[in-house]
N, C-alpha and C positions, 0 to 999 in steps of 0.2 A: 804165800807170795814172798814174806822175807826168807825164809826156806831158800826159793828160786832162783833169788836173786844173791842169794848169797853162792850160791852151787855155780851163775853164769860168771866167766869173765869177763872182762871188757869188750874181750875179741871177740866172744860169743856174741854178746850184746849187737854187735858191731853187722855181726854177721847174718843176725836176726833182723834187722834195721833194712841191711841190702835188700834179702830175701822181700820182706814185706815193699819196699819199694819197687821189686821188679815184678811184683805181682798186680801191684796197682797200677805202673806202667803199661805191665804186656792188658790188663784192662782198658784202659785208653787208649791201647792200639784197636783192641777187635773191636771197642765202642766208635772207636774212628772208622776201621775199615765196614764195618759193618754198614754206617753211614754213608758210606761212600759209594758201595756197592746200594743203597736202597737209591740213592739218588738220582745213582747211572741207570740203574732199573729204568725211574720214572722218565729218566731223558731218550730213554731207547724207547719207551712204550708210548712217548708223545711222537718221538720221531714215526712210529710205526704207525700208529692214529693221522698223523699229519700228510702218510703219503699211503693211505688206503683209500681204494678205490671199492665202487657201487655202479652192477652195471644193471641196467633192464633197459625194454623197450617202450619204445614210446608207446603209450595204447594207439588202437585207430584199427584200419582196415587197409590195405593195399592189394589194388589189381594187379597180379602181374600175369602179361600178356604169355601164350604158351604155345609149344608144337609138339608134333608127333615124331619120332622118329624112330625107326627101328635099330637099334642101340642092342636086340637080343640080353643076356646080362651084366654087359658092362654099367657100370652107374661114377657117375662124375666123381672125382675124388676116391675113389677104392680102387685098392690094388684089384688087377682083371683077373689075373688067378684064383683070387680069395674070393671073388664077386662070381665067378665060375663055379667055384665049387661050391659054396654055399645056396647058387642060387640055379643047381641041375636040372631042377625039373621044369625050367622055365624054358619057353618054347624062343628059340636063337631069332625069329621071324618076327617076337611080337615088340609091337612099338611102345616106347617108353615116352612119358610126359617131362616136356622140355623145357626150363626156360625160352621165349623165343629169343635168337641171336645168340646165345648160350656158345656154339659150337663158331659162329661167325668172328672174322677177327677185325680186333678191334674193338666189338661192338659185347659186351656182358652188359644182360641188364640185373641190377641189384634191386632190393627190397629191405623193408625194413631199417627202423630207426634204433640203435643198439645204442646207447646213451652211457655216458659215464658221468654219472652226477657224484663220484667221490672227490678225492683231493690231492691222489694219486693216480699213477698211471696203471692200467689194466694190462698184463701180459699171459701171451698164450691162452688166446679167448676161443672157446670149442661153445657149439651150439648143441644139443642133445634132443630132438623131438621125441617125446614119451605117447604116442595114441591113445589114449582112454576109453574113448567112444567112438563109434565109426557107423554112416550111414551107408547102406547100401541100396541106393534109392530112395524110397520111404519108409523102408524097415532099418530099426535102430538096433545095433549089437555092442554090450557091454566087452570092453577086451580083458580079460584076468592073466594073471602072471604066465599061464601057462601060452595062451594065443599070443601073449609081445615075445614070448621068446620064440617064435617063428623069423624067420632070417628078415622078409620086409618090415616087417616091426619092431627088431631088435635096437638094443643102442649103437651097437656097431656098426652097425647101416647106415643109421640113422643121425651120427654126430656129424658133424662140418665146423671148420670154422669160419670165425670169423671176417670181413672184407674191410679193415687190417688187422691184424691178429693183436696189433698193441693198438690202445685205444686210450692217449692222454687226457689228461681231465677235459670237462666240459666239450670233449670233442665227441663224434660215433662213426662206429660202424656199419656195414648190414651185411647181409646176406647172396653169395649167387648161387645157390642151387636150391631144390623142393626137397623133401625129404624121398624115403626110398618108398616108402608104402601109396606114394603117390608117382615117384618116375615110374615105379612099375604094374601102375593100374593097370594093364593089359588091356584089360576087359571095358575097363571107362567104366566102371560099373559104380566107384567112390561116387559119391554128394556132397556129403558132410564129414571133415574128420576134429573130432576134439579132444584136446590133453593139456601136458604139461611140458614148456620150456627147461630146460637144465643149462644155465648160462655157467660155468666154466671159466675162471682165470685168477691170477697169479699176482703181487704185486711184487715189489723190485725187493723186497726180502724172501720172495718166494715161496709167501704163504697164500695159501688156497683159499679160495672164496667161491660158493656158490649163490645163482638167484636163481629163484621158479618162478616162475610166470606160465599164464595160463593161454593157450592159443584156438584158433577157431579155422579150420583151413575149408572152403567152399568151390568147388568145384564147376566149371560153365565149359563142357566140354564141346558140347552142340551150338554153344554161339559163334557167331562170324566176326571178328576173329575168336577163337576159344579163349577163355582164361583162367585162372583161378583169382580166390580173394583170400586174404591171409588176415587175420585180426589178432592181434596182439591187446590179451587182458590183461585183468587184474594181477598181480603180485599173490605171491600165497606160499607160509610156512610147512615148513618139515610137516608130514603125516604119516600115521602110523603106516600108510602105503608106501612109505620111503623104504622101511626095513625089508621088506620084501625084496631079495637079489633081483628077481628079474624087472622089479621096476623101477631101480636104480637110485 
């Protein structure tokens, strides 16, 4: 040490002195900015919690009244060319299940309670009907990956949205149309259809949120007036059936 010090100058000393001070300095900076940045973190990720929204539906059941109409394969909301070709083998004469008034102006009738119990506002809200199960009379048929990728079962068919597409806290939306595995019962042959909801939407940072909910759609083609009954269930997490492309 006395060696060292006898070998440094003053100036050295001096220079040594700096050195070590700008080292402990630029330390207190990135101990500063470092903090600063954890902090904005947590103010960005309260903001983001603060304006996240949560949508399902109400559970219950809803009549909604229906008609018949020969619509051949246009289906409400799809483009008619892409509704055309996907859907060729369908006879241009057979009649489609309607909302009733649907087509009349002025008068849509809605369904369903679409809820937004978060704290933010919901945007670009898409509905997704998933079929699972489907009765055809009194005989029950399981639908596996390969049967939903058939054009009326698909998701493409089968998304809409929502009736208003942004849905502010504590406020809802619903629904005007059936889905397509039901406008295009031809045959009136459905009874029973059950699956899974894919609720769809956005918040105002433009992150993605899904809800699944589980639905019950019942069929009364033969009553005067016809209708159907639509139930809205229980809530229900990711399943290994999720990974599956075609079931969305």
């Amino acid at each position: 040490m006395n060696i060292l010090s006898q070998n440094l100058t003053i100036t050295e000393w001096e220079a040594l002195a700096q050195i070590a001070v700008a080292i402990i300095t630029l330390a207190g900076v990135i101990s500063s900015l470092w903090l600063s940045v954890k902090a904005l973190r947590e103010v960005q990720t309260d903001r983001r919690l603060r304006q996240r929204p949560y949508l399902a539906f109400e559970p219950g059941g809803h009549r909604v009244p229906i008609e018949f109409v020969k619509a051949g394969k246009l289906i409400p909301g799809v483009n008619p060319e892409y509704a055309k070709a996907v859907l060729s083998n369908f006879p241009e004469g057979g009649e489609s299940v309607r909302i009733l008034d649907f087509i009349a102006k002025g008068k849509v009738t809605l369904y369903g309670e679409l809820q937004n119990y978060g704290s933010g506002p919901a945007l670009s809200v898409y509905i997704t009907w998933i079929p699972e199960t489907i009765w055809i009379g009194e005989e029950k048929f399981i639908l596996d990956g390969k049967k939903r990728s058939e054009p009326i079962y698909s998701a493409d068919l089968n998304q809409m949205p929502a009736v208003p597409t942004h849905i502010s806290p504590g406020k809802e939306a619903r629904l005007s149309r059936i889905p397509t595995f039901i406008d295009k019962d031809y045959e009136k042959k459905i009874s029973i259809v059950e699956g899974l909801l894919v609720i769809e939407y956005e918040d105002v940072f433009s992150d993605k949120f899904i809800t699944r909910q589980k639905f019950r759609m019942s069929t009364y083609y033969s009553d005067n007036p016809p209708s159907i009954i639509v139930t809205f269930g229980d809530l229900v997490t990711k399943r290994k059936e999720d990974n599956d492309a075609t079931y969305y």
